[in-house]
BAKOLVO-149867 format. One record per residue (C-alpha): y negated, z negated, x negated; residue number from 1. Coordinates in steps of 0.25 Angstrom, whole numbers, plus 5000, padded with zeros to 4 digits. Layout:
% residues N
REC_Y_Z_X_NUM
...
END
This chain:
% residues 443
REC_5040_5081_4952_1
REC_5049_5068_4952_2
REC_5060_5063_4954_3
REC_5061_5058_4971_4
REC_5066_5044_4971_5
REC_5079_5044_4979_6
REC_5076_5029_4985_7
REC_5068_5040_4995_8
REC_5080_5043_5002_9
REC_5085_5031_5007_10
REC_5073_5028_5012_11
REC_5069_5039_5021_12
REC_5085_5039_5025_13
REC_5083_5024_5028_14
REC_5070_5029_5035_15
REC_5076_5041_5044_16
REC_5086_5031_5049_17
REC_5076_5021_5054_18
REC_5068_5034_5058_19
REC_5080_5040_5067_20
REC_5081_5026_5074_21
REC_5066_5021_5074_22
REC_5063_5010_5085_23
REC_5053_5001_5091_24
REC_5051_4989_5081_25
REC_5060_4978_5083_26
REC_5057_4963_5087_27
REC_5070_4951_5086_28
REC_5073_4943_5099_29
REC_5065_4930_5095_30
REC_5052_4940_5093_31
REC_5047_4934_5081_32
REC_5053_4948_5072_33
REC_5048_4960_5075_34
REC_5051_4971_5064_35
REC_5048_4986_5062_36
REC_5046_4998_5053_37
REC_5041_5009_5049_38
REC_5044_5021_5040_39
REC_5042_5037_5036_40
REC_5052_5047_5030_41
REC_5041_5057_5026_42
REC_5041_5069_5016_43
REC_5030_5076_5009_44
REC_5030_5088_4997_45
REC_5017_5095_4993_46
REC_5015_5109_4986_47
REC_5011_5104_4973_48
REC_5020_5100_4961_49
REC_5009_5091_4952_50
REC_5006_5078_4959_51
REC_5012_5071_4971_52
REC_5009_5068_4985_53
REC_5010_5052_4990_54
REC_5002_5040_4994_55
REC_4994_5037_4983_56
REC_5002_5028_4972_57
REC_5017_5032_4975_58
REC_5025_5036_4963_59
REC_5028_5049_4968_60
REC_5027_5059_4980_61
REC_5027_5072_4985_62
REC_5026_5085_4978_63
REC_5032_5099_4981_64
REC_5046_5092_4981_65
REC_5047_5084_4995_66
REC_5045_5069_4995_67
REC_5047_5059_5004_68
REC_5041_5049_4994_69
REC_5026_5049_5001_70
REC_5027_5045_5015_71
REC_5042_5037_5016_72
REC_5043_5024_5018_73
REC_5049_5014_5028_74
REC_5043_4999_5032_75
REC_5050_4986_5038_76
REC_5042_4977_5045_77
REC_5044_4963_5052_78
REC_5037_4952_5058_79
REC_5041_4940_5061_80
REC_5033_4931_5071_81
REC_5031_4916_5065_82
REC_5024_4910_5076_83
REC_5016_4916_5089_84
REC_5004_4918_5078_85
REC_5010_4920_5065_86
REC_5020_4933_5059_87
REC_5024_4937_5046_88
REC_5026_4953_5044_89
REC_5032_4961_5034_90
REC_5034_4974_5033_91
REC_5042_4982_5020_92
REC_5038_4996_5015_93
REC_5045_5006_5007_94
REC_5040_5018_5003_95
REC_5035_5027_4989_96
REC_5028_5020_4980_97
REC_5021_5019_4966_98
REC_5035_5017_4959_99
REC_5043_5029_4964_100
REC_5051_5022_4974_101
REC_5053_5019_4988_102
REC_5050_5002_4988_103
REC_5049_4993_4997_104
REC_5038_4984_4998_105
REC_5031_4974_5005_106
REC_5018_4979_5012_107
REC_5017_4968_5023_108
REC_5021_4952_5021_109
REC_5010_4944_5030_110
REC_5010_4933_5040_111
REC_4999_4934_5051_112
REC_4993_4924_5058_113
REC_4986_4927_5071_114
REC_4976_4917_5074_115
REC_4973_4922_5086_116
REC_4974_4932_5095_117
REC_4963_4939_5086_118
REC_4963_4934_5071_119
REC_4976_4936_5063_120
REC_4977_4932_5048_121
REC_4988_4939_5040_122
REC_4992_4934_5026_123
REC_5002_4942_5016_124
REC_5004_4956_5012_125
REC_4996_4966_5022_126
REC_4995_4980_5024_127
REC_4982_4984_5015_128
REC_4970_4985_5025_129
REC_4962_4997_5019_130
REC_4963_5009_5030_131
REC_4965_5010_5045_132
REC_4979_5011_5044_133
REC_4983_5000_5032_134
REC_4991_4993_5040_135
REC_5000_5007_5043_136
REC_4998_5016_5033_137
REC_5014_5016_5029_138
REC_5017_5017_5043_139
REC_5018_5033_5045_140
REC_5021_5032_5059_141
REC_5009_5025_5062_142
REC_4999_5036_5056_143
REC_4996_5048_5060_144
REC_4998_5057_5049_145
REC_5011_5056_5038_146
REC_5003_5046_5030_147
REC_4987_5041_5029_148
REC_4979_5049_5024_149
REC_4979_5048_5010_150
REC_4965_5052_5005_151
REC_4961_5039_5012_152
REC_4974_5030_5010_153
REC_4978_5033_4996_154
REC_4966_5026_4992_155
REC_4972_5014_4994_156
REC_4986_5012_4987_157
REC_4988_5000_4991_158
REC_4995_4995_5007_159
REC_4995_4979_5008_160
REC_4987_4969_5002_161
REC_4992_4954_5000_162
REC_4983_4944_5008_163
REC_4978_4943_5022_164
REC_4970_4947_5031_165
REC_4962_4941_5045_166
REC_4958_4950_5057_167
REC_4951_4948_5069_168
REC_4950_4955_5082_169
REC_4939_4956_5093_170
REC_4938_4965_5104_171
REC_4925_4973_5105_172
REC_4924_4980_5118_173
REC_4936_4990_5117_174
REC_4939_4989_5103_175
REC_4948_4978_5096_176
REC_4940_4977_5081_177
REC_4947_4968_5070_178
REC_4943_4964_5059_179
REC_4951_4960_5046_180
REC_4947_4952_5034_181
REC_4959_4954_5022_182
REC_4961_4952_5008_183
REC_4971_4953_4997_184
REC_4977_4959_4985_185
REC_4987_4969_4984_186
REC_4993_4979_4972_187
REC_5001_4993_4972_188
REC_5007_5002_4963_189
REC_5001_5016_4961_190
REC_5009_5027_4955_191
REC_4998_5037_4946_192
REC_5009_5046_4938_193
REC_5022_5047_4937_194
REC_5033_5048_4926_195
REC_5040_5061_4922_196
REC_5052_5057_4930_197
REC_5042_5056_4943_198
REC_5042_5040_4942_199
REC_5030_5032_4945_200
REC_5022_5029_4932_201
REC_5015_5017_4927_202
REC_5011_5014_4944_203
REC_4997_5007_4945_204
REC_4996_4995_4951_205
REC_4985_4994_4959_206
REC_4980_4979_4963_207
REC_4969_4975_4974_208
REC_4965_4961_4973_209
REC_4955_4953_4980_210
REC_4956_4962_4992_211
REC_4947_4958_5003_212
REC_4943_4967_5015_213
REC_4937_4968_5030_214
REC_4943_4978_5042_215
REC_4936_4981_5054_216
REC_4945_4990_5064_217
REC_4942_4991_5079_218
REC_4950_4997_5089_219
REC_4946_5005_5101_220
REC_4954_5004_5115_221
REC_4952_5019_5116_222
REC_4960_5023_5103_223
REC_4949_5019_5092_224
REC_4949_5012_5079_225
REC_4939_5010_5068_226
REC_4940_5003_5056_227
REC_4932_4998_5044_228
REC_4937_4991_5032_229
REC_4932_4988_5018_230
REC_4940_4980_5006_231
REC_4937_4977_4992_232
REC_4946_4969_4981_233
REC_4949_4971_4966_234
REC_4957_4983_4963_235
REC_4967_4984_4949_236
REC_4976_4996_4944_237
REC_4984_4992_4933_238
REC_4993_5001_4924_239
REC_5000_5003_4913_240
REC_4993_5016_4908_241
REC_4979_5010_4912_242
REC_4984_4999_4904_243
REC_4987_5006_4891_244
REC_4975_5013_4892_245
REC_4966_5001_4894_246
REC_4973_4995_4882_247
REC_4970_5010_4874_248
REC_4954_5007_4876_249
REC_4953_4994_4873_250
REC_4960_4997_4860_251
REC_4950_5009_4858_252
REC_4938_5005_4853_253
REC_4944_4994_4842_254
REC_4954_5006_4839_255
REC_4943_5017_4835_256
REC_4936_5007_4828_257
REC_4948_5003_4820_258
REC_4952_5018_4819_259
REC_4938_5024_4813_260
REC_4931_5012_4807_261
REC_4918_5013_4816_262
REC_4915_5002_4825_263
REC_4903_5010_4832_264
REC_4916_5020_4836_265
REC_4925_5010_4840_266
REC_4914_5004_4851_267
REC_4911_5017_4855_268
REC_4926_5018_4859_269
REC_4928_5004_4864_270
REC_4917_5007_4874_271
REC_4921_5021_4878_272
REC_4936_5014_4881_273
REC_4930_5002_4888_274
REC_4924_5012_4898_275
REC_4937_5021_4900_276
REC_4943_5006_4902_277
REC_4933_5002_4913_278
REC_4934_5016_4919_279
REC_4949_5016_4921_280
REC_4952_5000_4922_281
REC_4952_4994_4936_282
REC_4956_4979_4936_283
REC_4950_4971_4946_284
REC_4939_4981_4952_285
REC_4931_4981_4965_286
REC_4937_4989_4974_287
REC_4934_4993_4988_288
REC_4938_5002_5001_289
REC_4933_5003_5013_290
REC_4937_5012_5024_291
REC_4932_5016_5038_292
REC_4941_5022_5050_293
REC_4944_5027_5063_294
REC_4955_5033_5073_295
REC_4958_5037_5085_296
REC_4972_5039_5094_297
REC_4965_5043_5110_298
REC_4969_5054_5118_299
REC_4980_5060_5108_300
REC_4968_5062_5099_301
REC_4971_5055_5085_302
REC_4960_5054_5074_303
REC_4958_5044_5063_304
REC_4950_5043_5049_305
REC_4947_5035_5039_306
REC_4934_5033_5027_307
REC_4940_5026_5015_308
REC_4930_5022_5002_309
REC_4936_5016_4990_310
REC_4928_5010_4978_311
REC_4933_5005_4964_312
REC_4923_5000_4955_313
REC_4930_5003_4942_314
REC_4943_5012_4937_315
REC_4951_5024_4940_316
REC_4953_5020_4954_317
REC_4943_5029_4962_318
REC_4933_5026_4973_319
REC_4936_5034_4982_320
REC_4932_5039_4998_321
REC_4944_5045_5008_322
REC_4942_5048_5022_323
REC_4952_5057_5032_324
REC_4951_5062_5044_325
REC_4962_5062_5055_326
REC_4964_5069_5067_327
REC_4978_5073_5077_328
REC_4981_5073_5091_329
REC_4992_5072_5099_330
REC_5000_5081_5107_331
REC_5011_5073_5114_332
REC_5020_5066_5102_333
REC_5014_5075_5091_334
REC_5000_5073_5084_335
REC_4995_5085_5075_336
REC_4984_5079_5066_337
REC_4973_5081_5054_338
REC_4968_5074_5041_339
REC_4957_5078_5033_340
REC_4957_5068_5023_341
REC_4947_5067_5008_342
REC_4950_5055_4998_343
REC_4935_5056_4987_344
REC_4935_5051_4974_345
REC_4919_5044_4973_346
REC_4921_5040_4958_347
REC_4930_5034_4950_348
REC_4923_5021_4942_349
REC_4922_5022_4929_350
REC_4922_5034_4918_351
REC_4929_5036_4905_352
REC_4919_5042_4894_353
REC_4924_5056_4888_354
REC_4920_5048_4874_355
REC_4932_5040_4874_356
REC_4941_5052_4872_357
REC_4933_5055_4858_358
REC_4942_5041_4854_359
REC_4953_5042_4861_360
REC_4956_5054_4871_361
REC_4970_5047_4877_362
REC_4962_5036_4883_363
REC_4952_5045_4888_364
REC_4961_5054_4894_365
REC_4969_5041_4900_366
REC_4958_5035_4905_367
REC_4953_5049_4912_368
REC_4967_5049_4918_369
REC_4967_5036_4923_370
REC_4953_5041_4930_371
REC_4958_5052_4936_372
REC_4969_5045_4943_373
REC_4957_5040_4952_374
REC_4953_5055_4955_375
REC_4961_5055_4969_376
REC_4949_5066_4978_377
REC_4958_5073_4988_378
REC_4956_5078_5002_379
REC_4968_5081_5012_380
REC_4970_5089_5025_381
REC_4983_5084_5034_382
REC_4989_5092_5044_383
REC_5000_5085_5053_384
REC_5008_5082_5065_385
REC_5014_5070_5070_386
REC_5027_5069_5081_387
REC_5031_5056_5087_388
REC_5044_5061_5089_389
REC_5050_5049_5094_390
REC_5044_5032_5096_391
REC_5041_5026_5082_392
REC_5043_5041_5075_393
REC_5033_5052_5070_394
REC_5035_5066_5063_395
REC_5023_5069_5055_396
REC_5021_5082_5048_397
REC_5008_5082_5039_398
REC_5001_5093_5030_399
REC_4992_5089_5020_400
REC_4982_5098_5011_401
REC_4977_5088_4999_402
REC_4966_5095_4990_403
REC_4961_5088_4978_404
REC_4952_5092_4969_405
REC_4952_5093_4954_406
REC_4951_5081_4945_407
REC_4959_5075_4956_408
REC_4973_5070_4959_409
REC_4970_5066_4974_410
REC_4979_5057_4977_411
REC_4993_5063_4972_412
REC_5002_5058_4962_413
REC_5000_5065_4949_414
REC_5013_5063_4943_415
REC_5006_5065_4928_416
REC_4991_5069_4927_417
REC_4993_5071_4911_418
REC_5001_5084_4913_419
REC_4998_5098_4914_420
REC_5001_5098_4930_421
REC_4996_5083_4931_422
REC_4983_5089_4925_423
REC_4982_5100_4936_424
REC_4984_5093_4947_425
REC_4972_5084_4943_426
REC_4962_5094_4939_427
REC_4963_5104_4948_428
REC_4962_5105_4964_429
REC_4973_5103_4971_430
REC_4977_5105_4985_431
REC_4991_5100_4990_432
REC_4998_5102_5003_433
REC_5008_5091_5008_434
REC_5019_5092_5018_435
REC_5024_5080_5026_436
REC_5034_5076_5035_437
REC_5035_5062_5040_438
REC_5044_5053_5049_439
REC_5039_5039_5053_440
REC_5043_5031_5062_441
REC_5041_5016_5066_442
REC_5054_5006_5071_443
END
């Protein structure tokens, strides 16, 4: 359906090569530098043609056509040891993203502080605290699966957050619980729609300020963790077509009046478009997620599952609840395993009045559209295997059955909702199977 960028290839050649000679990370004589990295070379295609398959916000995916655009990616990270208590880390991430391309960016840049043997303060760029796994979510061979499962972390688009963070240790009989307190702001780029030549279109820009938050996680000796966190902050999506159609509204009503010579009319427009601008605007709303989680690695039994609930109090960002289940065990170096995974739409906050077409049917269908891009309801069933083939390296083969139901795009790409196909997809029920094959390995 588009056109693959070719900046793929160097990188999953650049990838295979650290891949082939993958190794223990590696620490300079004086050890005050220790540097490491991670990566995938992964492939995905689907057996459906009308939308693409990818982590929420890329600018493209996986279709019937193979792709490696969903899972690739390779990261660099250092740290360098200032003093017996002070580090700087860094760490440099290239993957698909809301543009089209394969860019680098800087996910980590902190300095950390540990106070003492149980408090540590880190101030910079850290990874975004939201699930069990934030902190390693790009790192494929550190998850079980080919990727997280998306029904609970595509409800996030965003991975680091510019601020800080304290945590704490105690030690409760056998279980080591840590608190941390974190706040920050952070902003991404989301792609909705893609251009005829399969480019990323008018990417939103997604901006979470005031962020502020509270983890709890306590680790068992015996294999055990459980975690609570909650977060709230002010969340903004700008762009250019929510623009144009916010500047279409406000002109609406003084337009209508001008238009028809009746200023009773003119009101009545001004107030249907100043409600399909409340429903659709979200600048500065409050906005919160909380999660609940728990796994398990004992006696080659592996299981883990998380409760996610995000709310938005105005704007075609949905509130939503996710939840997945998983389970695997291990026999020897290879570890079948299951998802079952269910992302809900609760509401979306804020409705456009069928009126407003009776003046001006373009803005009511653009302000519909920009609705439905909050219907994202889907529910997944995964089937895989993972081989650790060799140390630092995994082999994972994963099958995915996504169904989503009408009036729904889940949370695939849909390149063009505006088009006969486009249209399909949306409406109607849909289930697509997805093929994956991974290679991640750490060094």
């Amino acid at each position: 359906m588009s056109k693959k960028n070719l900046r793929c290839l160097p990188l999953a050649a650049a990838a295979m090569v650290v891949c082939m000679s993958a190794q223990a990370e590696y620490t300079f004589a004086d050890g005050k530098l220790r540097l490491s990295g991670f990566g995938t070379v992964g492939v995905s295609r689907t057996n459906n043609d009308q939308a693409y398959f990818n982590y929420p916000g890329q600018g493209g995916g996986a279709d019937r056509s193979a792709s490696f655009d969903p899972d690739t990616k390779l990261g660099l990270q250092g740290t360098y040891k200032l003093t017996d208590t002070v580090s700087a880390t860094a760490q440099l991430l290239t993957k698909y993203r809301a543009t089209g391309e394969y860019t680098p960016q800087i996910e980590w840049a902190f300095a950390k502080w540990q106070a003492t043997p149980s408090t540590t303060l880190r101030v910079g760029r850290i990874g975004a605290p939201f699930f069990m796994v934030s902190d390693f979510r790009d790192v494929g061979y550190a998850n079980t699966p080919v990727r997280p499962p998306l029904d609970v972390y595509g409800q996030v688009p965003v991975s680091f957050t510019d601020g800080g963070d304290l945590s704490h240790q105690i030690t409760l009989g056998s279980a080591t619980v840590t608190g941390t307190l974190w706040a920050g702001q952070t902003k991404a780029k989301y792609a909705s729609a893609l251009a005829s030549n399969g480019a990323a279109l008018d990417p939103v820009v997604v901006k979470l300020r005031n962020q502020f938050g509270l983890n709890l996680q306590a680790e068992f000796d015996d294999g055990y963790t459980v975690r609570l966190g909650h977060s709230q902050g002010k969340l903004t999506v700008e762009s250019a077509s929510t623009n144009t159609l916010l500047s279409g509204l406000a002109l609406l009503g003084p337009g209508v009046a001008l238009q028809t010579g009746s200023a009773q009319l003119g009101a009545q427009a001004g107030a249907l478009a100043a409600g399909a601008s409340a429903a659709v605007a979200t600048n500065g709303t409050d906005s919160s997620f909380t999660g609940i989680g728990f796994s398990m690695d004992r006696n080659n039994i592996v299981l883990a599952t998380e409760y996610t609930v995000r709310k938005i109090q105005q704007g075609t960002v949905a509130d939503t609840t996710g939840w997945y289940v998983l389970g695997g065990y291990r026999i020897g170096s290879v570890l079948p395993y299951a998802v079952v995974s269910r992302l809900t739409v609760d509401g979306i906050n804020g409705t456009v009045n069928p009126a407003l077409a009776n003046f001006s049917a373009d803005a009511y269908r653009g302000a519909v559209a920009l609705q439905n891009s909050g219907k994202v309801a889907q529910n997944t069933l995964s089937l895989g295997a993972r081989w650790d083939f060799r140390t630092g390296m995994a082999l994972k083969a994963q099958f995915d059955r996504i169904s989503k139901p009408s009036s729904s795009n889940g949370l695939f790409l849909n390149p063009d909702a505006t088009t006969a196909s486009g249209q399909d997809f949306f409406n109607n029920k849909k289930k697509v199977n997805v093929l994956s094959l991974a290679v991640d390995f750490v060094f």
